[in-house]
N, C-alpha and C positions, 0 to 999 in steps of 0.2 A: 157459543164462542164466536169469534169475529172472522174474515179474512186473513189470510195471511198478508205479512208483508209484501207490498209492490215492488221492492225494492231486491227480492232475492228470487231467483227461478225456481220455480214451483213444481215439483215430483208429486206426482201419486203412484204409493206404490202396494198393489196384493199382497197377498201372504208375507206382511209386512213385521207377524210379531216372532217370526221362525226361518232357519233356514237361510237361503240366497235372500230371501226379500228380507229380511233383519240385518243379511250381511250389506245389501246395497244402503240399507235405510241408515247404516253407519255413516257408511262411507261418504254418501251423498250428502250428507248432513252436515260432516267433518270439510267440506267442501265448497260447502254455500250455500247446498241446497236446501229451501223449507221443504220437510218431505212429511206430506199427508199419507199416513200408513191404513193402509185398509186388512184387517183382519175379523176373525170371529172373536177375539178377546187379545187385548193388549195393545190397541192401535189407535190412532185417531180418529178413526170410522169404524165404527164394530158392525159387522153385516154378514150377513152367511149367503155367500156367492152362488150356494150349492142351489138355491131358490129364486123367480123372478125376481118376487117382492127384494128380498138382499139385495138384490142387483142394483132395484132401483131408486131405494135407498141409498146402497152407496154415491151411484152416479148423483142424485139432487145432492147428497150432503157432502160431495165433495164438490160441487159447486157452487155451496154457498160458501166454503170455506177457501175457495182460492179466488175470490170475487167475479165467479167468469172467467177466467185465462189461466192454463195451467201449460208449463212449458213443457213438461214431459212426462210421461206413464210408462209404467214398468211392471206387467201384470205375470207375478209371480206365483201367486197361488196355484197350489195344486195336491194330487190325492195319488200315494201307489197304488197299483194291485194289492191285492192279499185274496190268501183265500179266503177270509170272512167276508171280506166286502165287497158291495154290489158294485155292478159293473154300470149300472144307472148313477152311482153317485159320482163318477170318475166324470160320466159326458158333460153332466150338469158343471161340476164346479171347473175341470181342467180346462174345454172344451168353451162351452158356453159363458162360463165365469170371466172367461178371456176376452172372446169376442166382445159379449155383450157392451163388457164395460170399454171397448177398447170403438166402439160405434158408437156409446153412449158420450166418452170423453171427447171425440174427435171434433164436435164444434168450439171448446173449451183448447183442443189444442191449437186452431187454426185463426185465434185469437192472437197468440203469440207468434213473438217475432222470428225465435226461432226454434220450432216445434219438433218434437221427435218423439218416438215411440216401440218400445222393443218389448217383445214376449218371448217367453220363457218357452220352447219346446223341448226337444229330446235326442239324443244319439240313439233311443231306444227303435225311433220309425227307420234308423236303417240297418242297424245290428242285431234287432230280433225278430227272429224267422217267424213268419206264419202271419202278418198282422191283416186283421181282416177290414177289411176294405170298404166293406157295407157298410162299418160306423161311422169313418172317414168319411164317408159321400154323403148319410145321414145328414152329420154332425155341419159338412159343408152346406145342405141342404138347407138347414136352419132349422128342421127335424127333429126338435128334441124328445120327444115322445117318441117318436121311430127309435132316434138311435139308443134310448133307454132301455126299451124292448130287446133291442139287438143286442147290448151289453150286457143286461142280463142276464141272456140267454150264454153269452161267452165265457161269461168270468171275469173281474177286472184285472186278472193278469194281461190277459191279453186285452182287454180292453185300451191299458193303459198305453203304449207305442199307438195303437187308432187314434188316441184323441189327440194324441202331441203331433201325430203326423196332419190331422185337421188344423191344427195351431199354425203350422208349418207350411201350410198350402194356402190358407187364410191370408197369412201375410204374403206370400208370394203373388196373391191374388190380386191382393185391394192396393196393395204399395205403391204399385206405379201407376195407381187411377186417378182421377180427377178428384178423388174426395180427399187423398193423400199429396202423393207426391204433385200434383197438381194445385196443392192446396199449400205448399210449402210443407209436407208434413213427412217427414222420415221415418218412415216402418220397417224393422226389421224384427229378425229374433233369432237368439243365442240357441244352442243342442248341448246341454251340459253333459257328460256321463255319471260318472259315480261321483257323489261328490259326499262327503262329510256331513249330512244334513240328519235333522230327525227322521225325513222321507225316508233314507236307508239304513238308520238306525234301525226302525221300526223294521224293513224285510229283513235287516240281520238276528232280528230278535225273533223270529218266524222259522221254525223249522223247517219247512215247505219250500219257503223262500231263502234263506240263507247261502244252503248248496247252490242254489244258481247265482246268487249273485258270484260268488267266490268262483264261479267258473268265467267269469268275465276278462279276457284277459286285458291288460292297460299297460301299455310298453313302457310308460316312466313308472311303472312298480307303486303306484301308490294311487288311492282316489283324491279326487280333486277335493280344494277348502272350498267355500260360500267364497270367501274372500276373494279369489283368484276370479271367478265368473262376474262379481260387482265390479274391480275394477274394467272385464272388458265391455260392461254394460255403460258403467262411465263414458268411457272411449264413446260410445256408440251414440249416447244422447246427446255429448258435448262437442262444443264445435270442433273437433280434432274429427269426428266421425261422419263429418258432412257430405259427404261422396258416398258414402253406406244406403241402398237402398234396394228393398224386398232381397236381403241379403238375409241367408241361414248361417250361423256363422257354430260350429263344433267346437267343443272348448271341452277335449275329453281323456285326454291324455296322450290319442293318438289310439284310441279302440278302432274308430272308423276306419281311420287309414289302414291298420291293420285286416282290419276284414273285410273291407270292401274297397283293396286295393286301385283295381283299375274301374271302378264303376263310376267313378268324378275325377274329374271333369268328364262329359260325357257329350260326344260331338252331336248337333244339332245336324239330322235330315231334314234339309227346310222342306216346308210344304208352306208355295209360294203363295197359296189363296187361305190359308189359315194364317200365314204370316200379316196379311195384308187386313185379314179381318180383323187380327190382336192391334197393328196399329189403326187401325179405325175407329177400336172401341168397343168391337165385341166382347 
C-alpha cells in the first residue's frame, strides 16, 4: 500500500485497535487526521511491540507509509499486571515499546512543520505504594535484559507503576534536548487513572485484582472513558498545545490530588552547579 496523503497531518498511533489508542484513532481521524494505527491485530501496521524485531517493523513500515514525515505519535500500547503475567512482558512492550518507537519516529517527526508527541503513562507512579525503583533505572538505562530479570523477579503488578514511571521520566528527560524540543518537536505524556478500557476490564475480571482496583478512591465517583483522555491528547498535539513541553499531565479524576495532596507542585532547592550543568547539556 502507498503513502498517505500529503495533504492531511499524519498520526501514528500504538495500541491503536483497543482502548485510549482506538478512542484517539477515532477521534483523530473524525478530525483530519490520517491515523496509521499500530497494533498486534486490527490496525494498519500489525507488529508485536513486546519484541525488537516488532519494533522495527513497525518503525520501517510506518515509514514507508507516511512517505518520511509524520506529524505526530501517540504511543499507546500497554500491558496490566496480573498475577499470571510476567513481569518481563510489561518492560518489553509498556516500557521499551514506547521509547523505542518513539527514538525510532523522531527523524520522521522533525521533518514536519509542526511536530509533536505524547505517551501514555500512569497515575499508578505516584498513587501506588512500594514501586521499585531498580526497574525504573533499568528500563531508563536502556537495560532491557536487566530490567526483565528485575521484573520477573517482582511480579507485574508491581512491575506495572516502574515502567510508566520510566515512560514518565523518559519524556521529562529527552523533551527539552536537542533532539526534541530543540528540533521543534513537542514531547510530553498524559497519567490516565482508571479509565473504562479492556486494561481494566481485564483486572476487574481477576479476583486478585478486582478488590484492589475497587479500593481506589476517584473524587468525581466514577472511572474515566477512552474518550475523555483522546480529547486531551488532541489539545496536546494540536496547535492549541504549543506551549506543552516535557509536561506530565494526570487526567484521573482527581485520585492524585487526593492522595498526594501537597507533594506537587513541589519547591525546587536549587543546587546552583547542577543547575548550570542541566543548562549546559549535561
Amino acid at each position: 500500500m502507498g503513502a498517505v496523503s500529503p495533504t492531511m497531518p499524519t498520526v501514528a498511533i500504538t495500541g491503536s485497535a483497543s482502548g485510549i489508542g482506538a478512542a484517539c484513532a477515532e477521534r483523530l481521524g473524525a478530525n483530519g487526521y490520517e491515523v496509521i494505527g499500530i497494533d498486534r491485530h486490527g490496525a494498519t501496521v500489525v507488529a508485536d511491540l513486546g519484541t525488537p524485531a516488532g519494533r522495527q517493523s513497525a518503525i520501517g513500515e510506518v515509514e514507508d507509509r507516511c512517505g518520511g514525515v509524520l506529524d505526530a505519535v501517540v504511543t499507546c500500547a500497554g500491558l496490566a499486571g496480573a498475577p499470571s503475567r510476567a513481569g518481563s512482558l510489561l518492560v518489553s512492550v509498556n516500557y521499551f515499546g514506547t521509547v523505542v518507537l518513539m527514538e525510532g519516529f523522531r527523524p520522521l517527526l522533525a521533518r514536519s512543520p509542526s511536530p509533536s508527541a505524547v505517551a501514555v503513562s500512569s497515575n499508578s507512579t505516584t498513587i501506588q505504594p512500594g514501586v521499585d525503583r531498580r526497574i525504573t533505572n533499568a528500563c531508563l538505562d536502556g537495560d532491557e535484559d536487566g530490567a526483565a530479570r528485575l521484573a520477573d523477579d517482582a511480579g507485574s503488578m508491581g512491575t506495572y507503576p516502574a515502567t510508566k514511571l520510566a515512560v514518565a521520566h523518559w519524556v521529562r528527560r529527552h523533551a527539552t534536548g536537542g533532539e526534541w524540543a530543540g528540533s521543534g518537536i513537542r514531547l510530553n505524556a498524559v497519567a490516565p487513572g482508571m479509565v473504562d478500557t479492556p486494561l481494566v476490564a481485564e483486572g476487574r475480571a481477576d479476583p486478585k485484582v478486582a478488590p484492589l482496583l475497587e479500593m481506589l478512591p476517584i473524587p468525581i465517583g466514577r472511572a474515566g472513558r477512552p474518550e475523555e483522555i483522546a480529547a486531551l491528547i488532541e489539545l496536546l498535539i494540536g496547535p492549541d498545545g504549543g506551549f506543552f513541553c516535557g509536561s506530565v499531565l494526570f487526567i484521573d479524576g482527581g485520585s492524585d490530588a487526593l492522595l498526594r495532596t501537597a507533594d506537587w507542585p513541589a519547591p525546587w532547592d536549587i543546587d546552583l552547579g547542577r543547575a548550570a550543568e542541566r543548562l549546559a547539556g549535561d
